[in-house]
C-alpha positions as CSV (number, residue, x, y, z in Angstrom):
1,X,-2.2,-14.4,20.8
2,X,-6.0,-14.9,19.5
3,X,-6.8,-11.1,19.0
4,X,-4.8,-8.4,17.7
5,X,-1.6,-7.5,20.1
6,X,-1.8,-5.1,22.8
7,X,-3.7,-1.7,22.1
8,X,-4.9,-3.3,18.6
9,X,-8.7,-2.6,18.6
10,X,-11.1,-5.0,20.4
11,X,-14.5,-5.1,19.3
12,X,-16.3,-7.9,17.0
13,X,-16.6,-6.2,13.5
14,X,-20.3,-6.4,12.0
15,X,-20.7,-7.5,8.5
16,X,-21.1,-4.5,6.3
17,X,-18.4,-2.6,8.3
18,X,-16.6,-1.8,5.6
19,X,-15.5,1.9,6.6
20,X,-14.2,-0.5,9.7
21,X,-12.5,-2.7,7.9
22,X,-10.6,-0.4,5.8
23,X,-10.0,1.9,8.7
24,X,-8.2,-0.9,10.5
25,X,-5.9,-2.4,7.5
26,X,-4.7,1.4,6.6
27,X,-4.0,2.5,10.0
28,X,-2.1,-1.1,10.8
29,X,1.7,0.9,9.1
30,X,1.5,3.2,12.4
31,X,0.8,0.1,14.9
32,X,3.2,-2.6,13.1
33,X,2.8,-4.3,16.9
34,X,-0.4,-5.8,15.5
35,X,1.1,-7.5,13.0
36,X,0.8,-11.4,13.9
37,X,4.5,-13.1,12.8
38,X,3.2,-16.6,12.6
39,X,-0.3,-18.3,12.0
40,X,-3.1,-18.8,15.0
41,X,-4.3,-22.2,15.2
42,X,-8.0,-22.5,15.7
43,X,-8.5,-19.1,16.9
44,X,-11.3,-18.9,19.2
45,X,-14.8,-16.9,17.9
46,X,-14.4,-12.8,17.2
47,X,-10.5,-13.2,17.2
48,X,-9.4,-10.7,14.3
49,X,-5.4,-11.3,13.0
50,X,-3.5,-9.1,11.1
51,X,-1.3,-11.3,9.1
52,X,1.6,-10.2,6.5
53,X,0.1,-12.6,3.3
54,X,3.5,-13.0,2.2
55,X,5.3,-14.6,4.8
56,X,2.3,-16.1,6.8
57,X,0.5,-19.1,5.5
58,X,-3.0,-17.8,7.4
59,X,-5.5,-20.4,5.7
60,X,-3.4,-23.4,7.6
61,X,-5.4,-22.4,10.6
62,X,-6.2,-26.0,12.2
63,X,-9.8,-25.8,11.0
64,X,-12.0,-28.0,8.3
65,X,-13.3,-25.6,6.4
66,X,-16.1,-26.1,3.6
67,X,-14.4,-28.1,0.7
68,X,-15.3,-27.3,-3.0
69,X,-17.0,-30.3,-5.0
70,X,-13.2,-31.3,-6.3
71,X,-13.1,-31.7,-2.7
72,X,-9.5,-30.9,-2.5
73,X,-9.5,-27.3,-2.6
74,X,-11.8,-25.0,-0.1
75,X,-14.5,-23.4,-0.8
76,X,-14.2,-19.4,-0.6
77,X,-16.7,-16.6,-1.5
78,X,-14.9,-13.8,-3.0
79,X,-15.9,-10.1,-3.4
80,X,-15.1,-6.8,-3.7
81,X,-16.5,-4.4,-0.6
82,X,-16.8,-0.2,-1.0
83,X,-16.0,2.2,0.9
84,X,-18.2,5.6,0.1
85,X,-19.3,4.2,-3.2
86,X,-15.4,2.9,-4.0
87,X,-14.4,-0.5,-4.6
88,X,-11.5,-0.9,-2.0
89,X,-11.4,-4.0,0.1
90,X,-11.2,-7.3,-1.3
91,X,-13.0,-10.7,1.0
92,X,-12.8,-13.7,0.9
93,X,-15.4,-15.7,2.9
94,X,-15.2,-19.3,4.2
95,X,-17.7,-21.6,5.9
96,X,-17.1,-24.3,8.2
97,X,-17.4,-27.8,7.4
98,X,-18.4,-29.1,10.5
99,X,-20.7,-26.1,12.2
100,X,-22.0,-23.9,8.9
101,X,-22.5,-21.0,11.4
102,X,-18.8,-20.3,11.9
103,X,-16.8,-18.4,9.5
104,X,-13.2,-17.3,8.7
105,X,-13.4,-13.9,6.4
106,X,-10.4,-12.2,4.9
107,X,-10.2,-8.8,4.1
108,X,-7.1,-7.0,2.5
109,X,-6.9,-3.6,0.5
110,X,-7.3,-3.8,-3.3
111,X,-3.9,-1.4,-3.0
112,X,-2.0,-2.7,-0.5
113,X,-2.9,-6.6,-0.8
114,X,0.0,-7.5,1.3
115,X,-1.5,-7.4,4.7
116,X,-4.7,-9.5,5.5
117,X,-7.2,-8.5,8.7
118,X,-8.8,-12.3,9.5
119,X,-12.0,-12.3,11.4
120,X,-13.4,-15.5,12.7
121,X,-16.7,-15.6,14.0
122,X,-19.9,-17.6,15.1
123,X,-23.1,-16.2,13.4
124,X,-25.6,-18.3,15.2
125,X,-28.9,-18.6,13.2
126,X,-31.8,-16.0,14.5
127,X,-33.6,-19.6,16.3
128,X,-30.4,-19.7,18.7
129,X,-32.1,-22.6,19.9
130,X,-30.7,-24.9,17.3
131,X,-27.5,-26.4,16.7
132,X,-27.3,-26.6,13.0
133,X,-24.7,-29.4,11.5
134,X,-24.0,-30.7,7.9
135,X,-25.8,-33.3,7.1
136,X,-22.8,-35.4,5.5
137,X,-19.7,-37.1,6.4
138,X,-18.9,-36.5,2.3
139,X,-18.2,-32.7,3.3
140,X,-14.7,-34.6,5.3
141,X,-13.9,-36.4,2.3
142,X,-9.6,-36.0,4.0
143,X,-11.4,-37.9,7.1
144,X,-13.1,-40.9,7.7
145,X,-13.8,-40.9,11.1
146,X,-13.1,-37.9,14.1
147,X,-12.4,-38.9,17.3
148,X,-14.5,-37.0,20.1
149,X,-11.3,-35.0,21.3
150,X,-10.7,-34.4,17.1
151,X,-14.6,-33.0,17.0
152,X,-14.1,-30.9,20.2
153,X,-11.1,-29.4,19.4
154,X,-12.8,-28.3,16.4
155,X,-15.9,-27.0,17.9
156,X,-14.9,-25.6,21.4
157,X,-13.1,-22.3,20.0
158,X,-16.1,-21.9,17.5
159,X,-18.2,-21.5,21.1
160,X,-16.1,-19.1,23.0
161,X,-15.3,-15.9,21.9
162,X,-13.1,-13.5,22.8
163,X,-14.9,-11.6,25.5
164,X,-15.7,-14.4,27.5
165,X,-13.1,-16.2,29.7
166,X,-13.2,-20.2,29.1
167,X,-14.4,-21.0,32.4
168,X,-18.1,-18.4,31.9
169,X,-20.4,-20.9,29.7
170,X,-18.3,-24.2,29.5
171,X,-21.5,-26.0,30.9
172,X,-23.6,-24.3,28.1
173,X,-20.9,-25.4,25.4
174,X,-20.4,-28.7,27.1
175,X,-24.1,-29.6,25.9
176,X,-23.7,-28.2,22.8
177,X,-21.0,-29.9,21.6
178,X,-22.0,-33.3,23.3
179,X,-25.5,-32.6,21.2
180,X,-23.4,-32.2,18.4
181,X,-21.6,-35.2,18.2
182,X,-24.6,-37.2,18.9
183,X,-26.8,-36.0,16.2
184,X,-23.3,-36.0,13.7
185,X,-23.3,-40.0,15.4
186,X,-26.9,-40.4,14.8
187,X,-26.7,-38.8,10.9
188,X,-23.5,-41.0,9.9
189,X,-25.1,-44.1,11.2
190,X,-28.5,-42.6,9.1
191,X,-26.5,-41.9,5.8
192,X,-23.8,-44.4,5.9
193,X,-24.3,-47.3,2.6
194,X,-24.2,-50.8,4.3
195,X,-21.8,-52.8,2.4
């Protein structure tokens, strides 16, 4: 269950959709078969969850996401989106901690706050050439050291998305995530203090 359930809508939704957005969380009381009864862990890219806020933790999603300074608490953008000139949509926007292109956004009706669309999504840089990384192992502060099966189970959903099937561009993502890990070796070694 990575996208909505059957006959839910399947397209990626484009930032600034708001009219979308809205559409989908008002409309969700006549398809209550969208309605996801327990949390997705690490949903692949352009999965979009309708979650009851209530009685679904959705933030414990299996990913690391972008800690505040404190680092205890994540770090989320909020705002308030309109809809024809109306503040109607509240979002909440979060980063990831290990691939800064990937995000988790939240969107739930200013009126009706009790259900929450979740979109995750890959918004590669316009140089799609590049595979940007944060620069510091501080960003983990919970984690010392990730294993290479703990890195890829990270990054592989962040790589496929929904309309692909696993098998289409594992080669491609392969050598992604294997450049990854060896610039994320390369930097730890680079910014780690010797004792």
């Amino acid at each position: 269950m990575t996208t909505m359930k059957p006959n839910a809508p399947q397209h990626v939704l484009v930032p600034g959709v708001t009219q979308e957005i809205a559409s989908l969380l008002i409309s969700f009381d006549r398809h209550t078969d969208w309605l996801s009864k327990e949390v997705k862990i690490r949903p692949k890219s352009g999965s979009m969850l309708l979650y009851s806020r209530k009685k679904v933790r959705y933030r414990r999603d299996g990913y690391c996401w972008k800690k505040r300074k404190d680092g205890k608490t994540t770090r989320e953008d909020h705002m308030k989106l309109k809809v024809q000139g109306i503040e109607c949509i509240y979002g909440c926007y979060v980063h990831s901690a290990i691939l800064p292109t990937f995000h988790r956004r939240c969107y739930w009706l200013l009126q009706n706050p009790d259900i929450v669309l979740v979109h995750y999504l890959n918004v590669p840089y316009p140089d799609d050439n590049k595979l940007v990384m944060a620069s510091s192992i501080s960003l983990w502060a919970d984690k010392k050291e990730w294993t290479k099966e703990e890195l890829i189970s990270q990054l592989k959903p962040m790589f496929f998305s929904e309309d692909e099937p696993d098998l289409n561009n594992e080669l491609e993502i392969a050598v992604n995530i294997l450049s990854f890990v060896f610039v994320f070796v390369t930097c730890t070694i680079l910014y780690t203090p010797i004792p």
